[in-house]
N, C-alpha and C positions, 0 to 999 in steps of 0.2 A: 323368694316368698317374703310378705312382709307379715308379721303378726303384731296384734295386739292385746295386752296383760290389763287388765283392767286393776286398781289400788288392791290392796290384800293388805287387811290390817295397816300396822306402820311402813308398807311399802307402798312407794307412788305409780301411779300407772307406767307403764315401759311397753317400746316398741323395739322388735326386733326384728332383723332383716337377715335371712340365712341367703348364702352365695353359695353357688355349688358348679361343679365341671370349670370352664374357663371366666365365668363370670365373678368380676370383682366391683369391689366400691371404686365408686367415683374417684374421689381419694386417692386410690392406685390406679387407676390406668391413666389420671393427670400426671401422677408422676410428684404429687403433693404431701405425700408421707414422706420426709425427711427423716434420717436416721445415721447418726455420726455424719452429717453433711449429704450424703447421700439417698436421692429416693430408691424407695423401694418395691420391688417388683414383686417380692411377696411369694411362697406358695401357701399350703395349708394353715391357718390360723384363724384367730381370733380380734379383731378390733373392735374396742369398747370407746363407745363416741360420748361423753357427759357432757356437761355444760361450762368444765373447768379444762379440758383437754382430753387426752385418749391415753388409752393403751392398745398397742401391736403388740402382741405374744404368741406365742404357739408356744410346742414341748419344753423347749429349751432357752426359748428369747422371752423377756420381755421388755419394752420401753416405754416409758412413758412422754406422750408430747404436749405441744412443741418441748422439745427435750431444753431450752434456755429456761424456760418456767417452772422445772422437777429438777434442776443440777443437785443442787441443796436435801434431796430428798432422799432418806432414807430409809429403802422396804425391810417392810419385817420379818423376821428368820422364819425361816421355811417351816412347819409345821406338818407337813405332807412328805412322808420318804418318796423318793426316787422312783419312779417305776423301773421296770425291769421289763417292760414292754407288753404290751396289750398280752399276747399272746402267752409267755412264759407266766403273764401274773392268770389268768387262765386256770391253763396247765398246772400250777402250784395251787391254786383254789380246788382245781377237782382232788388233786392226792392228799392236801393237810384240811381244809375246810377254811384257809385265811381269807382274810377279804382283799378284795381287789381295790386298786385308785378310783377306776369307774365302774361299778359296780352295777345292777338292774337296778336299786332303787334311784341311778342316777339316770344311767344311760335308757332304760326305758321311758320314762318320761319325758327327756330330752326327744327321743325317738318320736312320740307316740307325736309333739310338737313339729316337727319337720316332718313326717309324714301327715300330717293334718295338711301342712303347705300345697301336697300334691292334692289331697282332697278339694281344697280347694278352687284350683288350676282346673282339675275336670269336669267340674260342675258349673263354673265361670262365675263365680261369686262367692263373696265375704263367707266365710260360717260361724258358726257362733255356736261354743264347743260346752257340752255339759258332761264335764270328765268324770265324775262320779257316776252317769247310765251310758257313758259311750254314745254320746246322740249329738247331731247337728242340731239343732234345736229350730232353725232358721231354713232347713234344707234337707226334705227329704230321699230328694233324690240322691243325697251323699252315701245313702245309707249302703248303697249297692259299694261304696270301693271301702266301706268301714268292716264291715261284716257280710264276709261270702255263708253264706244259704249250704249248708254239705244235704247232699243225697243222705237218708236212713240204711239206704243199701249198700254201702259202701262197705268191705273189708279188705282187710289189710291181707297182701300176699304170703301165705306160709305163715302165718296164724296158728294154726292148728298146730303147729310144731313148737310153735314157742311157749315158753313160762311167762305168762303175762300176769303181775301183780300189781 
């Protein structure tokens, strides 16, 4: 999916291209990511393409390239602890209330954008998102894979047993 960010304040417009199952950037499956000498075949990650060079990173890597042009460079001290893995930081969030690495104010919106991608794929065209009413602005036929319609008659099984507050 490819998306586009229109300016926002002092941020310049940005295009972003999410890969997903066995599809990769060009990039990697030329075999044009160099990294200590060698390309890279890459799985789950992150490549950010600017106009000065990239970064490859995922959880635990990152690099910046071409790696001759960044020798000299040095990244700034972490500021972010360690995760402790999606799932135990979770689990530790339900029992004390801490917050998590990625959190819903993150990962929803990142979501709400990658599934926008598929919206767009099913309707066969651009849309053009107004995130504050949830609307394709461009496209009303999106509306059916945005927001399902529920039945008024609908109740939930063994209801009537439960403490619903």
């Amino acid at each position: 999916s490819e998306l586009e960010f229109p300016a926002r304040g002092k941020m310049p417009a940005a295009k972003f291209t999410w890969y997903d199952g066995d599809q990769r950037p060009a990039l990697l499956k030329q075999g044009k990511l160099i990294v200590n000498g060698k390309a890279q075949t890459w799985g789950s990650g992150v490549l950010f393409v600017g106009d000065k060079g990239m970064l490859l990173c995922d959880y635990g890597r990152r690099y910046l390239l071409p790696e001759n042009e960044f020798k000299d460079y040095e990244p700034p001290k972490p500021t972010i602890p360690k995760s402790i893995g999606h799932h135990n930081e979770w689990i530790k969030a339900c029992k004390d209330g801490s917050p998590t690495t990625c959190n819903f104010g993150y990962s929803g919106p990142l979501s709400e954008t990658i599934l926008l991608g598929n919206v767009a794929y099913r309707v066969g065209k651009k849309i053009e998102w107004d995130a504050k009413n949830l609307k394709a602005t461009n496209s009303p036929e999106a509306t059916q894979y945005i927001q399902e319609a529920y039945e008024d008659t609908y109740t939930l099984p063994g209801a009537d047993v439960l403490n619903i507050a």
